[in-house]
C-alpha positions as CSV (number, residue, x, y, z in Angstrom):
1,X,121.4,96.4,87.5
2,X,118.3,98.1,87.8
3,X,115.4,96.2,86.0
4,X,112.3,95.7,87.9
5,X,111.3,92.2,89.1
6,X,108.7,90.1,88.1
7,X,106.6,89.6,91.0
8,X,106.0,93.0,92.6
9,X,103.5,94.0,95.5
10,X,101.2,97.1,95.2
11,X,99.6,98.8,98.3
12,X,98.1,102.4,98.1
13,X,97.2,103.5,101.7
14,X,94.8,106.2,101.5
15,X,93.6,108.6,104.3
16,X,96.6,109.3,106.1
17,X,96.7,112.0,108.5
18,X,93.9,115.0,108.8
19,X,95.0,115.7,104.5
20,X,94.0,112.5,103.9
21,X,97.9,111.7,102.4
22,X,98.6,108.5,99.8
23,X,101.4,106.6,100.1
24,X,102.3,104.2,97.6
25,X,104.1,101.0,99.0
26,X,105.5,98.4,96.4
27,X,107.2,95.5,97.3
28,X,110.1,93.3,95.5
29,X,110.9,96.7,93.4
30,X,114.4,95.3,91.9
31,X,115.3,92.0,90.2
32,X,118.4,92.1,91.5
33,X,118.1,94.3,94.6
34,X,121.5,92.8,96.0
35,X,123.3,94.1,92.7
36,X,122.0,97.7,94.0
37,X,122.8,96.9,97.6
38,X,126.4,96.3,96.5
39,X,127.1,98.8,94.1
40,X,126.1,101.6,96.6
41,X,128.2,99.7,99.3
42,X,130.9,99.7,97.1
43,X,131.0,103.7,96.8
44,X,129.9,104.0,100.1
45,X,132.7,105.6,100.7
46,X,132.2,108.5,97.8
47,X,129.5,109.4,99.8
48,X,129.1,113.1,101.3
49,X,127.9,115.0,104.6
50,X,124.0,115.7,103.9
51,X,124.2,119.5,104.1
52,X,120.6,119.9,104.5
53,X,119.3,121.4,107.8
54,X,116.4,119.1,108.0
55,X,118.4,115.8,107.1
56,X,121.8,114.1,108.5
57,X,123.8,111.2,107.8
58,X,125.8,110.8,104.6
59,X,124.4,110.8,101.1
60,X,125.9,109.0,98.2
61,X,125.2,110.6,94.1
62,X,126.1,108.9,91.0
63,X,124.6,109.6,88.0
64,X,123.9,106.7,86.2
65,X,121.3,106.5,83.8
66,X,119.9,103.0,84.7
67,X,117.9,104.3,87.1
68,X,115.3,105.4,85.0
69,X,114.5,101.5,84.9
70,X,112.4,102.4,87.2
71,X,110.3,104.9,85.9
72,X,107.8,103.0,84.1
73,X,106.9,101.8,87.5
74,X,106.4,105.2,89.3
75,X,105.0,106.5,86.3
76,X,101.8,104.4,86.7
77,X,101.3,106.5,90.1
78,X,102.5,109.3,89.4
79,X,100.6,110.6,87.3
80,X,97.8,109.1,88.5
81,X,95.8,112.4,89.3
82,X,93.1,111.3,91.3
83,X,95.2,109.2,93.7
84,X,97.1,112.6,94.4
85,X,94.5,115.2,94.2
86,X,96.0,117.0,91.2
87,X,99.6,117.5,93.0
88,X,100.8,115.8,89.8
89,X,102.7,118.2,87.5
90,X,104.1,116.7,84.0
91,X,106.6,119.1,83.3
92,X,108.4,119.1,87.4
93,X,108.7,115.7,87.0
94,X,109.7,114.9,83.9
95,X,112.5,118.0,84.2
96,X,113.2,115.6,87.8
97,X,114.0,112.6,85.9
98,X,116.5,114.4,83.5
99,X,118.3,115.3,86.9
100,X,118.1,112.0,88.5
101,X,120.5,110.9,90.1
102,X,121.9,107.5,92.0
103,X,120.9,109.0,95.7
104,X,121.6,107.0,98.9
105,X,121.5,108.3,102.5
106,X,123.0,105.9,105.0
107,X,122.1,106.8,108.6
108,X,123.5,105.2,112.0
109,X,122.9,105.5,115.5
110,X,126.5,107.2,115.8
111,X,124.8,109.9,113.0
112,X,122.0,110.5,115.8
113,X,124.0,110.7,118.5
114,X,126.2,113.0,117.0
115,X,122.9,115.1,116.0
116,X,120.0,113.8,117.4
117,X,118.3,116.6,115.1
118,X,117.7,114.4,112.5
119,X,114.6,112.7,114.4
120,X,112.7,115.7,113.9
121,X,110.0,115.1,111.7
122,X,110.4,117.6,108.0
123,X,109.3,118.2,105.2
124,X,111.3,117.8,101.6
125,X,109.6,121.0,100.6
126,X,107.4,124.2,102.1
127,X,105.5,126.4,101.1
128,X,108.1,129.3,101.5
129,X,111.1,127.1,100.4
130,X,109.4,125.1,97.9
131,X,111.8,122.5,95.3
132,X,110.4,121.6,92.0
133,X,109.6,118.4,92.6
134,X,106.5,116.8,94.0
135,X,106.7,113.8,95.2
136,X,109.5,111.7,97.4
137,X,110.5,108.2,96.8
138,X,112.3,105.9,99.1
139,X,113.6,102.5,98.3
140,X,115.2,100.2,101.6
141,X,118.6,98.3,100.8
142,X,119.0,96.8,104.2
143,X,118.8,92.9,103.9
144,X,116.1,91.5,106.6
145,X,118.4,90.5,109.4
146,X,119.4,94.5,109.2
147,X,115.5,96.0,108.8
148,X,114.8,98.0,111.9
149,X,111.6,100.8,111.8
150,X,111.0,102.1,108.8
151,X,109.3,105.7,107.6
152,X,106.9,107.2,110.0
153,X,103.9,109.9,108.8
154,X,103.3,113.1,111.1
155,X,100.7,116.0,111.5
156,X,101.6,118.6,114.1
157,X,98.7,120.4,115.5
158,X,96.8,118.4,113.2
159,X,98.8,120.2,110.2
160,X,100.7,117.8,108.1
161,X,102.3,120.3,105.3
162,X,103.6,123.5,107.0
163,X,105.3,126.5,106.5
164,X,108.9,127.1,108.2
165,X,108.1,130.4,110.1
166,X,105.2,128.4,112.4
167,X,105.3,127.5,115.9
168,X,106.4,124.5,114.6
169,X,110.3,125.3,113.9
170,X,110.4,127.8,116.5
171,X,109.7,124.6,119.2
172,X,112.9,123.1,118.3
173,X,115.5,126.4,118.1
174,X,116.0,126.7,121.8
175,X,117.6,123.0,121.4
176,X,119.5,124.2,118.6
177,X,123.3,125.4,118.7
178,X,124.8,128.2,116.5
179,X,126.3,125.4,114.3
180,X,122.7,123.9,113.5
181,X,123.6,121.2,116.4
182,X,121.2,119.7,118.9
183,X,121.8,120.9,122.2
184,X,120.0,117.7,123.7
185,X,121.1,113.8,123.8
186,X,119.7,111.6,121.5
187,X,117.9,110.0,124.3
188,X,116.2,112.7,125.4
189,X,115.0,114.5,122.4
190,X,113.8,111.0,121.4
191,X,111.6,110.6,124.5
192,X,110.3,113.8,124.0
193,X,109.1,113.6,120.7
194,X,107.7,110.5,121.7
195,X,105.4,112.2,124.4
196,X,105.3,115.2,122.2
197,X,101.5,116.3,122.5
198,X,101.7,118.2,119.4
199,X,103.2,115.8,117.3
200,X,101.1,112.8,116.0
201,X,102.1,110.0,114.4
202,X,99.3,109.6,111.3
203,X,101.3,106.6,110.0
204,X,104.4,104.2,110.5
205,X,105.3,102.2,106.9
206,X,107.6,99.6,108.2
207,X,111.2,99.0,106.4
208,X,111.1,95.9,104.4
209,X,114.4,94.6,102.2
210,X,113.5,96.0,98.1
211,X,110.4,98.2,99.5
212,X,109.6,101.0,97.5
213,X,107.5,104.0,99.3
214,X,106.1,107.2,97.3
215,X,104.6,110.0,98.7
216,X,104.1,113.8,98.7
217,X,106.7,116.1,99.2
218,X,105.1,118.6,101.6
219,X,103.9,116.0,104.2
220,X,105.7,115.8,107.6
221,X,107.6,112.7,107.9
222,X,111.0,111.1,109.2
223,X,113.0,107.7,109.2
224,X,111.6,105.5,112.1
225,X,114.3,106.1,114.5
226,X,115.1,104.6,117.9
227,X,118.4,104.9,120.5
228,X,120.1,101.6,119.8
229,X,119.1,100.5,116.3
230,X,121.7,100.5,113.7
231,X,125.0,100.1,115.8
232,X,126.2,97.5,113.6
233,X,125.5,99.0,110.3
234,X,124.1,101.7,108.4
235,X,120.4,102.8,107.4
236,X,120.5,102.8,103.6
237,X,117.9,104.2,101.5
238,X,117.9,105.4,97.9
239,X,116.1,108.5,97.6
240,X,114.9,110.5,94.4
241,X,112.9,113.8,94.6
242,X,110.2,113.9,91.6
């Protein structure tokens, strides 16, 4: 269910943000990518409450060991030191792929109105809360007539890996309730992010049906995101932490 296709599409965009971040973008990832789309349909409803305070949705884990069908393919990049500056670390990522897991998050506009929190733009790791892993990988299982956005790249104050305790985090606690909830509609925290003078947009990698993205860890980013886009159905992504 997971072999890789036979026709894929390789971009690396370099010289992202004030770091100077890689992403890698690869195109018709899957053979099969309906076969994946299905199966993670099919448990959809398996799937749990993220219970991450930087993430929201619902997040769908099966271990299956076909995943690592895939590996051959991120291997080629990953450990690609000079693409990543020497971020690469063998024995994090290998100790990654024993834990690997079947990961889907599945996001809606209902998810965002309920907490509009999960616009905000986050890290997967920081330098005070730091996860083994090094790099992120997303993988889009919405068909085209269902692609909306995509993943979008940040810096704030021309910072693009930060630590929790900066201005940063404390910006967004006076929107924040006692239960981690947003105190603000999704409308409005929406516009003001988008007139946010701190926060810059360094890059915006639009969602495409069997796209594969990798990237660092400690880079600011978030799903592209807009009041109004997926009513009808749900975000999915794979995800796997490496």
């Amino acid at each position: 269910m997971f072999e890789i296709g036979n026709e894929l599409e390789v971009a690396q965009i370099d010289g992202i943000g004030p770091n100077a971040v890689t992403c890698i973008v690869i195109d018709n990832l899957y053979k099969n990518p309906d076969e994946v789309r299905k199966f993670a349909l099919t448990h959809r409803g398996e799937a749990g409450k993220i219970n991450e305070q930087c993430d929201f949705g619902d997040r769908l884990a099966i271990p299956h060991k076909d995943i690592r069908n895939i590996k051959e393919v991120i291997d080629d990049f990953v450990r690609n030191r000079a693409i990543w500056n020497n971020w690469y670390d063998e024995l994090s990522y290998e100790t990654s792929w024993k834990n690997a897991e079947f990961l889907v998050n599945f996001t809606s506009h209902q998810t965002l109105v309920n907490n509009p929190l999960g616009l905000v733009p986050h890290q997967d790791t920081y330098l005070k809360f730091q996860l083994p892993s090094r790099f992120g990988v997303v993988i889009y299982l919405n068909t085209p007539e269902e692609c909306e956005g995509g993943t979008n790249f940040y810096s704030y104050l021309d910072k693009q890996g930060l630590e929790r305790s900066l201005l940063y985090e404390k910006q967004f606690t006076e929107m924040t309730s006692a239960d981690n909830k947003c105190t603000k509609t999704y409308q409005d925290l929406f516009t003001e992010l988008q007139m946010s003078s701190a926060l810059k947009i360094e890059a915006e990698i639009g969602m495409r049906y069997n796209r594969m993205l990798i990237y660092p860890v400690d880079v600011l980013h978030a799903p592209s995101m807009a009041p109004g886009w997926f009513k009808n159905n749900e975000r999915i992504a794979q995800v796997l932490f490496l």
